[in-house]
C-alpha positions as a Markdown table, in Angstrom:
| # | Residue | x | y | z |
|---|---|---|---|---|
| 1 | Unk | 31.9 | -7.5 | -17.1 |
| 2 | Unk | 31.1 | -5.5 | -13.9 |
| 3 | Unk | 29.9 | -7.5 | -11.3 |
| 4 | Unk | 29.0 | -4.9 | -8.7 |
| 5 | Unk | 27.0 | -2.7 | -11.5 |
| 6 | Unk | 25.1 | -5.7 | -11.9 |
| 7 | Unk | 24.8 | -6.1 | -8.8 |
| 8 | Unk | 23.7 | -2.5 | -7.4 |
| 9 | Unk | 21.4 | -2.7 | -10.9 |
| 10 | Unk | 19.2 | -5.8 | -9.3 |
| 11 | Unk | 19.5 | -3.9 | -5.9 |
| 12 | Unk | 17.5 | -1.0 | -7.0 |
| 13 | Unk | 15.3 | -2.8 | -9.3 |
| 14 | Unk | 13.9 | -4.8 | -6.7 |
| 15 | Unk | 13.7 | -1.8 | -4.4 |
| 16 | Unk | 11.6 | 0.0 | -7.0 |
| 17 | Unk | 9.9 | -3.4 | -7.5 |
| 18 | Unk | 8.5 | -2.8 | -4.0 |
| 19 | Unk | 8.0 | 0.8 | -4.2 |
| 20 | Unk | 5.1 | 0.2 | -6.9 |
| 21 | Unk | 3.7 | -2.7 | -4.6 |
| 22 | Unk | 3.6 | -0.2 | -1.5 |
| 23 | Unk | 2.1 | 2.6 | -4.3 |
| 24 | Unk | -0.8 | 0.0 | -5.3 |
| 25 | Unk | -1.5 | -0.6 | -1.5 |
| 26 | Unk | -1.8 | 3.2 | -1.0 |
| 27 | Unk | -3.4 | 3.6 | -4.2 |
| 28 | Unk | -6.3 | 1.0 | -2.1 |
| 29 | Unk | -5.9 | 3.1 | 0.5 |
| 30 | Unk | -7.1 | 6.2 | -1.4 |
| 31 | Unk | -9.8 | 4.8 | -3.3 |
| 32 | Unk | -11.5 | 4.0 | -0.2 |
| 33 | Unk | -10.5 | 7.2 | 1.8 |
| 34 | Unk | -12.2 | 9.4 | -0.5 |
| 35 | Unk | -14.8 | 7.4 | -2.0 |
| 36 | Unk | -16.1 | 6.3 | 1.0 |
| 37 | Unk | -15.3 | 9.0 | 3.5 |
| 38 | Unk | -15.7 | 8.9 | 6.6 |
| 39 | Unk | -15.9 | 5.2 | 7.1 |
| 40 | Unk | -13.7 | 4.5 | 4.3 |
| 41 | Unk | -10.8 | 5.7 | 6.3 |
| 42 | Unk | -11.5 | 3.3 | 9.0 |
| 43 | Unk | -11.4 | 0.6 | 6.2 |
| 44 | Unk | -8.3 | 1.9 | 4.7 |
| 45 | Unk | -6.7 | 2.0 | 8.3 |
| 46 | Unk | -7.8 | -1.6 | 8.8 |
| 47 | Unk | -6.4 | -2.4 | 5.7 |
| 48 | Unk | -3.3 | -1.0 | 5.8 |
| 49 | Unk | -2.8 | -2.9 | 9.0 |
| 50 | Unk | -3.5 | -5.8 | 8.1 |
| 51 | Unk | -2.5 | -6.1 | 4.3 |
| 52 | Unk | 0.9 | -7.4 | 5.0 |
| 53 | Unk | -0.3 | -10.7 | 6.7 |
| 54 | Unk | -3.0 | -11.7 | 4.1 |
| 55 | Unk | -2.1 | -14.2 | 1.8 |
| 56 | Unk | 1.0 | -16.3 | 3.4 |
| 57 | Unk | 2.4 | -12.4 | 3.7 |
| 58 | Unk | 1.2 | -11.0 | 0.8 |
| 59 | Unk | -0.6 | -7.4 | 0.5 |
| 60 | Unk | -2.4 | -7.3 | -2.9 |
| 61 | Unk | 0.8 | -4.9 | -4.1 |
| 62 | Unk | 3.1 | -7.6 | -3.0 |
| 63 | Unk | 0.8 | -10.0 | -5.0 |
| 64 | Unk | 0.9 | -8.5 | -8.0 |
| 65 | Unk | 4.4 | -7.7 | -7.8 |
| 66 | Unk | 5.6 | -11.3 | -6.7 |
| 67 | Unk | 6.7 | -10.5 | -3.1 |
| 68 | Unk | 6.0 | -12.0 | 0.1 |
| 69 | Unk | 6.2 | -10.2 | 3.3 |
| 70 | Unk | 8.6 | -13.0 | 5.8 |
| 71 | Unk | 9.4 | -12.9 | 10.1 |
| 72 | Unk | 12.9 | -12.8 | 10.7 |
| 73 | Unk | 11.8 | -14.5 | 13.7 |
| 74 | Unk | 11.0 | -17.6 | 12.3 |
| 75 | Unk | 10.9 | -17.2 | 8.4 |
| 76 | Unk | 7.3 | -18.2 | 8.3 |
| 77 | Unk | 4.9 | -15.5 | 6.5 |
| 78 | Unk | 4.0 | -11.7 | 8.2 |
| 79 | Unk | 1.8 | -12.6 | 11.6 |
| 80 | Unk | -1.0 | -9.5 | 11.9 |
| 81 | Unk | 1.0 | -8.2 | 14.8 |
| 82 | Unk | 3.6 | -8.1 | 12.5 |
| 83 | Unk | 1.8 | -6.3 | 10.1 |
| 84 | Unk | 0.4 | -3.8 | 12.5 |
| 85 | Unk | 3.9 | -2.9 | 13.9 |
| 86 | Unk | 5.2 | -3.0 | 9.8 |
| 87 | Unk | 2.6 | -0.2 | 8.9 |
| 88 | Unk | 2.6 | 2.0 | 12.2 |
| 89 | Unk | 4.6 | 4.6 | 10.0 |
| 90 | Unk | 1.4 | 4.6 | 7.6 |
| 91 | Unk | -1.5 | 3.8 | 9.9 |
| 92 | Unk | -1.1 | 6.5 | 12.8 |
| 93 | Unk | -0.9 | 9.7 | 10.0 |
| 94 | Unk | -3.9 | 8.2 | 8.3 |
| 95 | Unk | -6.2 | 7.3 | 11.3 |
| 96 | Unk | -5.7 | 11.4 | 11.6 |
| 97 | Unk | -7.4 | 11.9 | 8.9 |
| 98 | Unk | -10.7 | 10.9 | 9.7 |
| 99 | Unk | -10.8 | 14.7 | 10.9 |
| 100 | Unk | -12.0 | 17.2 | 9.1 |
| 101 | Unk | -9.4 | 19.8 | 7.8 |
| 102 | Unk | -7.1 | 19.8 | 10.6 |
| 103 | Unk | -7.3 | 16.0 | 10.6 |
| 104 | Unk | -5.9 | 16.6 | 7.0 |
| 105 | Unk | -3.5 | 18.7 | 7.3 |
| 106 | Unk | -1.5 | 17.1 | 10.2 |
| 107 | Unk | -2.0 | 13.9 | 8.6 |
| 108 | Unk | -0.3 | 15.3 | 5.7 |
| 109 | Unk | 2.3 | 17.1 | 7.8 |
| 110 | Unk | 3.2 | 14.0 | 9.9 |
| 111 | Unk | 2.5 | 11.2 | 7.0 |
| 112 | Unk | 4.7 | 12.7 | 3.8 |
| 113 | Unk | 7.5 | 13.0 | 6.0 |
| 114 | Unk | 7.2 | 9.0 | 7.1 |
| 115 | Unk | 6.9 | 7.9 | 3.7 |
| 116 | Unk | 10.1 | 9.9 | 2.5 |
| 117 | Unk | 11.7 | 8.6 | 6.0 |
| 118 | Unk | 10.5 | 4.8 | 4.8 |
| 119 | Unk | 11.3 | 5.4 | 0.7 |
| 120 | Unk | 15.3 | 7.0 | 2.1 |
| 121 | Unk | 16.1 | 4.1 | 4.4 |
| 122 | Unk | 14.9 | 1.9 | 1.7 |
| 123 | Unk | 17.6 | 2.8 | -0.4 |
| 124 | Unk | 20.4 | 3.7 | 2.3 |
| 125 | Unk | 20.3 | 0.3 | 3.9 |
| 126 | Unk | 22.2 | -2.1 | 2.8 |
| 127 | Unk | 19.5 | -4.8 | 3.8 |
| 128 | Unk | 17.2 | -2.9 | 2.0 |
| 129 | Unk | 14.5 | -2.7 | 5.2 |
| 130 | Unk | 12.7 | 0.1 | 5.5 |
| 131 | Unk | 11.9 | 1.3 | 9.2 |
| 132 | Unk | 8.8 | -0.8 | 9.3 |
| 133 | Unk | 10.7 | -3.6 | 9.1 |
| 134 | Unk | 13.0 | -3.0 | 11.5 |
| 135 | Unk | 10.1 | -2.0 | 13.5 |
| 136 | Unk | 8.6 | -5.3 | 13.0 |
| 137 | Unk | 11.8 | -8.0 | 12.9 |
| 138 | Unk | 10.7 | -8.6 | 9.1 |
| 139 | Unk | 12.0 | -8.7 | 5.9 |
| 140 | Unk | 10.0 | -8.5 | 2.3 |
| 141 | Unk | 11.4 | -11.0 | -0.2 |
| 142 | Unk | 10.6 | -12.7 | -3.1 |
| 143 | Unk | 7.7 | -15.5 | -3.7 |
| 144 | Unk | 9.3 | -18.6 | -5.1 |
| 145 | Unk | 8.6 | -21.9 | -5.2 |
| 146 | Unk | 11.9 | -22.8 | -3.0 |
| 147 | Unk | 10.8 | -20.8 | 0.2 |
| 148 | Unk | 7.2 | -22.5 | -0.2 |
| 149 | Unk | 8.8 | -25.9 | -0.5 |
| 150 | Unk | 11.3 | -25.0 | 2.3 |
| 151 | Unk | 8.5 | -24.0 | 4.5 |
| 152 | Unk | 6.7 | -26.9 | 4.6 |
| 153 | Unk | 9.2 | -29.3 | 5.6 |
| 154 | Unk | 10.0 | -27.4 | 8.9 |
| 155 | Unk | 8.3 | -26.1 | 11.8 |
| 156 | Unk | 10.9 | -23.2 | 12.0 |
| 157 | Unk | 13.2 | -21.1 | 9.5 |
| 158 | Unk | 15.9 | -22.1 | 11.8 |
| 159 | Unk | 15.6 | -25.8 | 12.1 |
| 160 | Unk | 16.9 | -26.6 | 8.4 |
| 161 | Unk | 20.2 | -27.9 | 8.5 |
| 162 | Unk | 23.4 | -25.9 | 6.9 |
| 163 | Unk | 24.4 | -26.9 | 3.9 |
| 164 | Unk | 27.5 | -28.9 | 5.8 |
| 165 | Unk | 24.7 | -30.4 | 7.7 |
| 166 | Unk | 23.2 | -31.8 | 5.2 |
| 167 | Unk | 26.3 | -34.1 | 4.1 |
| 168 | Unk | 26.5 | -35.8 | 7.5 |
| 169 | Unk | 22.5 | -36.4 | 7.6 |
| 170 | Unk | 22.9 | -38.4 | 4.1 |
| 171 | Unk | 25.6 | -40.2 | 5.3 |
| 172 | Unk | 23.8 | -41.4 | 8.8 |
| 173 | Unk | 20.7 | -42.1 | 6.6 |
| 174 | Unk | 22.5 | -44.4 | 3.8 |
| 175 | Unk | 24.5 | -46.1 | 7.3 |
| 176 | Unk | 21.3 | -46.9 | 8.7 |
């Protein structure tokens, strides 16, 4: 059996995994744009930035896809600066487009090229950050119970103890 195929298979998965949670964001993000135009593309602006720190770090793509949106910082869920800083690569083209025509058309010309900028380092990286998250110091992972569980034993990601750690804490608790 081949273990990197395998590997590289569950790589791209998940990075298509959050390509259709981004696409149901956007996919928000349209429906009020030209439904409700031209306030709806102050609400999808607001939205976009702060999608990624509703929900413990969950947008309602991430939500329906199973991710969660973490600071590298301190592993606890996307802050709203976070998530502000995350989206600039969406917000700024879209605020744009609150003008008519020419609003449009450099959204366009600035914000397609962001998105294939975001979608190519997506799959280049070997972390598998897009530049929002490097932007932001964050990282979009999976919602399981363990990080949930993990979380709310510790006031910081940092504080848990290695796994080497965790041998010498058993053994001063069972000496005590």
């Amino acid at each position: 059996m081949n273990r990197k195929y395998i590997l590289e298979s569950a790589i791209k998965i998940s990075r298509l995994a959050r390509m259709i949670a981004k696409g149901v964001d956007l996919f928000i993000v349209l429906i009020l744009s030209v439904f409700f135009y031209p306030v709806g593309i102050l609400l999808a602006v607001a939205y976009i930035v702060i999608c990624d720190s509703l929900q413990q770090g969950q947008s309602v793509g991430k939500r329906f896809m199973g991710f969660a949106v973490i600071s590298l910082e301190n592993g606890k869920p996307c802050s709203l600066k976070q998530s502000a800083i995350r989206n600039l690569p969406l917000s700024i083209p879209l605020i744009f487009a609150i003008v008519p025509l020419w609003g449009w058309v450099f959204a366009a010309l600035v914000g397609i090229p962001m998105v294939l900028l975001e979608v190519y380092l997506l799959f280049r990286l070997d972390s598998g950050h897009r530049l929002g998250d490097v932007m932001a110091d964050t990282s979009v992972m999976a919602n399981d119970n363990y990080k949930a569980v993990v979380q709310k034993g510790r006031e910081s990601w940092f504080d848990y103890p290695s796994s080497t750690d965790s041998h010498s804490i058993t053994r001063e608790n069972k000496s005590s």
